[in-house]
C-alpha positions in Angstrom: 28.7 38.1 129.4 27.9 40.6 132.5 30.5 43.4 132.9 31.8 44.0 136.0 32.8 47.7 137.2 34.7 47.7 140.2 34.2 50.6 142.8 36.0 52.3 145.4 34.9 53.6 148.6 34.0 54.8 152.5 31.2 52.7 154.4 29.3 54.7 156.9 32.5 53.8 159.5 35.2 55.8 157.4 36.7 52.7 156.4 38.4 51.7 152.6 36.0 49.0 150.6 36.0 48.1 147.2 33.1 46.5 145.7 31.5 45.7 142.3 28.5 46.6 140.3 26.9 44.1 137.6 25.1 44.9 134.8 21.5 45.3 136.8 23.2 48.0 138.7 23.6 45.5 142.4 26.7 46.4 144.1 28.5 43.7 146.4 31.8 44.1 148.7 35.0 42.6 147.7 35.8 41.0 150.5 39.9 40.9 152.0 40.9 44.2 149.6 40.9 48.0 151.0 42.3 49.1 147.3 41.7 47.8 143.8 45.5 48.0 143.9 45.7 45.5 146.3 42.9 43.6 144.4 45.0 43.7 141.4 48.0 42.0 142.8 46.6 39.1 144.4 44.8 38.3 141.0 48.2 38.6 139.5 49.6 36.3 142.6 47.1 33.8 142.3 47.1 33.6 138.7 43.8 34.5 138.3 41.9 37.2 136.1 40.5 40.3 137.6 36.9 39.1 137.2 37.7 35.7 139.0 39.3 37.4 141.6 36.5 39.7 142.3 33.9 36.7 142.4 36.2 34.4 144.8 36.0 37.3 147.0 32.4 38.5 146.7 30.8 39.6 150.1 27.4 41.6 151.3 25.2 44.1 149.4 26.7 47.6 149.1 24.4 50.4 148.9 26.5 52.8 146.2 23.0 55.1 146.0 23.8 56.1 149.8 27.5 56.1 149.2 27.3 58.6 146.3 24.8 60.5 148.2 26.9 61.2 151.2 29.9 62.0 149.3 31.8 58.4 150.0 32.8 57.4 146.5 36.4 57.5 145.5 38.1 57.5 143.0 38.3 53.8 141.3 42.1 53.3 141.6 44.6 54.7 143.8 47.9 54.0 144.8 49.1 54.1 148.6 52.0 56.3 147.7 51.0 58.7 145.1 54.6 58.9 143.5 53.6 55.8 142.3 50.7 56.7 140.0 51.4 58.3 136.5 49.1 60.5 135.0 49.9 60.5 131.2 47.6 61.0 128.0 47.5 61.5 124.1 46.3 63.5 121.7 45.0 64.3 118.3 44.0 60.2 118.4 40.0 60.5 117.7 38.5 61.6 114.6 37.5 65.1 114.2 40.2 66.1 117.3 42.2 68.0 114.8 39.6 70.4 114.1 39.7 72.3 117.4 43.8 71.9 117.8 43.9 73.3 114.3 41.7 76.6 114.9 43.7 77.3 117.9 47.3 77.2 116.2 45.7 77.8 112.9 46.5 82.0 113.7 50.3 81.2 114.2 50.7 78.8 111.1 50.2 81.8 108.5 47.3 79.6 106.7 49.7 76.7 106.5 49.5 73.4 107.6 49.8 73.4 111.5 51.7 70.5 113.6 48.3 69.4 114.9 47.3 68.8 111.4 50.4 66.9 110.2 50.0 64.8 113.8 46.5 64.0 112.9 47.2 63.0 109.4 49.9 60.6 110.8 47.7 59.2 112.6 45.1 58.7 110.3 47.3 56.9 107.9 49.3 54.7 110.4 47.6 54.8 114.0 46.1 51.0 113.5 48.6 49.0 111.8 46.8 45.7 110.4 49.9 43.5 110.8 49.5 43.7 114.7 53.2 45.7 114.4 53.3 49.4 116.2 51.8 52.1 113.9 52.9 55.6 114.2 53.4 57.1 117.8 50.6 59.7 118.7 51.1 63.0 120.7 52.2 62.8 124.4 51.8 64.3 127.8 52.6 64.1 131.3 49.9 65.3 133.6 50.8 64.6 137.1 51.0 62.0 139.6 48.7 60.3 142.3 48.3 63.8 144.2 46.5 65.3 140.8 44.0 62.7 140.8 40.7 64.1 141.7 37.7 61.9 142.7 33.6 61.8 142.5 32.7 65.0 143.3 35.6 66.8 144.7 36.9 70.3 143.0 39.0 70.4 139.8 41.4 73.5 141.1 42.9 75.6 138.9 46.2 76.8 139.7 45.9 80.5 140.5 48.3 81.5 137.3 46.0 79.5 134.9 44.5 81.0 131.9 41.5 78.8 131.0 40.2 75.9 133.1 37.5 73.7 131.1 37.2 69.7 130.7 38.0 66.8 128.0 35.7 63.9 128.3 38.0 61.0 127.6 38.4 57.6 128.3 41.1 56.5 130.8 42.8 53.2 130.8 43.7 52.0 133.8 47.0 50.3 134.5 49.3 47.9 137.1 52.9 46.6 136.2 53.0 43.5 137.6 56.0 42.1 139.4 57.6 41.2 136.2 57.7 44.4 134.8 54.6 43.8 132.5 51.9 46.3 131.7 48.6 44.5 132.8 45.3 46.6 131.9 42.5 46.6 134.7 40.3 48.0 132.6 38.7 51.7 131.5 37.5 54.6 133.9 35.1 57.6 132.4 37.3 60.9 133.0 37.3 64.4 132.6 41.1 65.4 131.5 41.3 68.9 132.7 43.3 71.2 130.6 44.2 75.2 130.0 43.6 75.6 126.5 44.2 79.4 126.4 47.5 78.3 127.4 48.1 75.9 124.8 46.5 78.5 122.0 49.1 80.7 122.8 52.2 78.5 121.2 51.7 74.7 120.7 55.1 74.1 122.8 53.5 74.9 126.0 50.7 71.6 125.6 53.6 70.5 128.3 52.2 73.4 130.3 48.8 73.1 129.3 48.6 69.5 130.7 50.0 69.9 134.5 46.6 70.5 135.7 44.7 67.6 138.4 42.1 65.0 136.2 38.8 63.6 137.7 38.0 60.1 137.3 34.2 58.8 137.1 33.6 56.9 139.7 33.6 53.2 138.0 36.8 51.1 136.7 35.3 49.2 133.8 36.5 45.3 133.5 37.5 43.7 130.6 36.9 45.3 126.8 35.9 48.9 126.0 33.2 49.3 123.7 34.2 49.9 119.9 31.6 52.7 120.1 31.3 54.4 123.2 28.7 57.7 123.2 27.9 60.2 125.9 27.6 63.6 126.5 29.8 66.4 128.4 28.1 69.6 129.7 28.9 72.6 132.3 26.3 73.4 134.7 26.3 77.1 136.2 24.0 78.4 138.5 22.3 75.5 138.1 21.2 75.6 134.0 23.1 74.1 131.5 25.6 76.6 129.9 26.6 74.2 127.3 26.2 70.6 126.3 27.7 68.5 123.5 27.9 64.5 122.4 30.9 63.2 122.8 32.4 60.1 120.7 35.4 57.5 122.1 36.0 53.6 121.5 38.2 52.9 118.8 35.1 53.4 115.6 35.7 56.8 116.4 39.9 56.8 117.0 42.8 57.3 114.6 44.8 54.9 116.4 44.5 51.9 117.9 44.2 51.4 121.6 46.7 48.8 121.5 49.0 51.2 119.2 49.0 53.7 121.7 49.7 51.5 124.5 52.6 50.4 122.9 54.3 53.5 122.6 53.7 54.6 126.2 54.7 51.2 127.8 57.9 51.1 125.4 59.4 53.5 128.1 61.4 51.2 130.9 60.8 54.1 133.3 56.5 53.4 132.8 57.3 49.6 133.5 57.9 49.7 137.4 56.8 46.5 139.0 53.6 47.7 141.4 53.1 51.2 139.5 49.5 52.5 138.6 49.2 54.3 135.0 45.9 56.4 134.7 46.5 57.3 130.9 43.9 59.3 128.7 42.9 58.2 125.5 42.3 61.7 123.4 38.8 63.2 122.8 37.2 65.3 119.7 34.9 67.3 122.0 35.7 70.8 123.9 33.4 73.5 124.8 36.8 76.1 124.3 36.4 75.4 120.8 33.3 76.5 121.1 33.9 79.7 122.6 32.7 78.8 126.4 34.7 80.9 128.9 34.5 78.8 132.5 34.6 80.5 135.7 34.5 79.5 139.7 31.8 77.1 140.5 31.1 76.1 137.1 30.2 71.7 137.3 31.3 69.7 134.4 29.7 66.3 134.1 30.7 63.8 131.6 28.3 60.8 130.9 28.2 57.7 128.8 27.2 54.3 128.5 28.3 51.3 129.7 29.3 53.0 132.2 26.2 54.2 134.2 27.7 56.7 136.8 29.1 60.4 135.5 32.0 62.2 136.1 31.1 65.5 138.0 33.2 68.3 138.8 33.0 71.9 140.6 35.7 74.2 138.5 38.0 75.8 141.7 40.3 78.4 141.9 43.7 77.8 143.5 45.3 80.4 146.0 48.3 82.0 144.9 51.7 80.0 146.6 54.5 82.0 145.5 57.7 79.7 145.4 61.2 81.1 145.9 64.4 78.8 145.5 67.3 79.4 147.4 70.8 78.3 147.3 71.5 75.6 150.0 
């Protein structure tokens, strides 16, 4: 069966189009839709899946070479009010993550076991129950909402207090609650989970802190099933040469828990089930270049890659003025 990837984008007039890419790489407009949002509900109106939906719609050839060329891509979903998108992840959920976590809290632990390890191990014992029950929850952040969601291209800024600024290649599973109140998954976007992990190094309470940083999305929403096996690579290109590259494993071969597990125990909130909400929500990673030693700086690129999906994720690292904030009394 073809995949489907649905895109979102500018034509040469300024205007919102979605569209969507087969398996041979041809791009056709969605026809009646300005947002994958808006895509989303009608399927869910009509009764129809998201595949069907996009072929009962299917218009003219697209030309995404041109679009991503002149900087028209967008991000794949979106929501018209950005208050209405969450930005939410988990950690410590592929295998091999705990190495990294551990080295950084490692120092603080006095050679005993850290809480990354004990999370991990947790994991690994209970994060895919066989009886199709919930297993044990995973680790759990907040990121941001809609405004923190950075598209193809466009800077990953660093807020000017930050200590570190460097990438997580990660999966994303995209999201809509339909009218109902039910989680219904559009599918899977590549992503680049910005973090600060010299933040996070410096006491494992402040991951909170860490995680309130803007996230890129590749440009692609993925239909339907992600791979069991998913390989890519992440890299940081400065000054044009590559500083550092690494493979990077997802798909759930390579997780601790279960994609379904930690679905569950995001979607168990009420508050995450608000009929017409996006959830963008990251699904861990085992790959870093800070545990590798890699100081970023200004105008460093990160770029993410991996099959099926056949666009990357790529970045410019930014720096953030400084906005001093003073709270008065009213």
């Amino acid at each position: 069966m073809m995949a489907i990837r649905l895109v979102q984008l500018r034509d040469a007039e300024g205007t919102r189009r979605v569209a969507a890419v087969d398996d041979t790489g041809a791009a056709t407009l969605v026809d009646g839709v300005d947002r994958v949002h808006a895509l989303a509900l009608a399927a869910i109106d009509a009764g129809q899946s998201l595949g069907d939906a996009v072929s009962a719609r299917a218009g003219a050839p697209v030309d995404l070479n041109a679009a991503a060329r002149e900087g028209r891509l967008l991000a794949p979903i979106d929501h018209d009010d950005p208050a209405h998108l969450s930005m939410t992840g988990t950690g410590l959920t592929h295998l091999g993550s705990a190495e990294g976590r551990d080295k950084m809290h490692q120092p603080a632990s006095g050679g005993a076991m850290t809480d990354s390890m004990r999370m991990f191990n947790m994991g690994l014992e209970g994060g895919k129950p066989a009886t199709g029950e919930p297993g044990v929850q995973p680790e759990w952040f907040y990121k941001g909402d809609g405004s923190c969601l950075v598209g193809p291209g466009a800077p990953l800024v660093s807020p000017e207090f930050a200590l570190d600024g460097s990438e997580e290649p990660e999966i994303a599973g995209i999201y809509i609650i339909d009218r109902d109140g039910n989680p219904r998954r559009l599918g899977y976007a590549l992503a680049n989970e910005f973090s600060d992990h010299i933040v996070e190094r410096g006491n494992y309470l402040w991951l909170a802190h860490s995680k309130l940083r803007p996230a890129a999305l590749g440009p692609e929403l993925l239909i339907g099933d992600l791979p069991d096996d998913v390989r890519g690579t992440s890299r940081i290109v400065r000054d044009g040469a590559v500083l550092w590259e690494k493979p990077f494993l997802s798909g759930e071969a390579n997780m601790s828990h279960s994609i379904a597990n930690l679905e569950h125990h995001h979607f168990k909130y009420g508050l995450f089930r608000r009929p017409g909400d996006i959830h963008v929500h990251f699904l861990g990673t085992a790959t870093l270049s800070f545990a590798d030693g890699i100081e970023t700086r200004e105008g460093d690129v990160f770029e993410v890659e991996a099959a099926p999906f056949t666009m990357p994720v790529r970045n410019p690292l930014a720096r953030a003025e400084p906005a001093p904030v003073t709270v008065t009394p009213l």
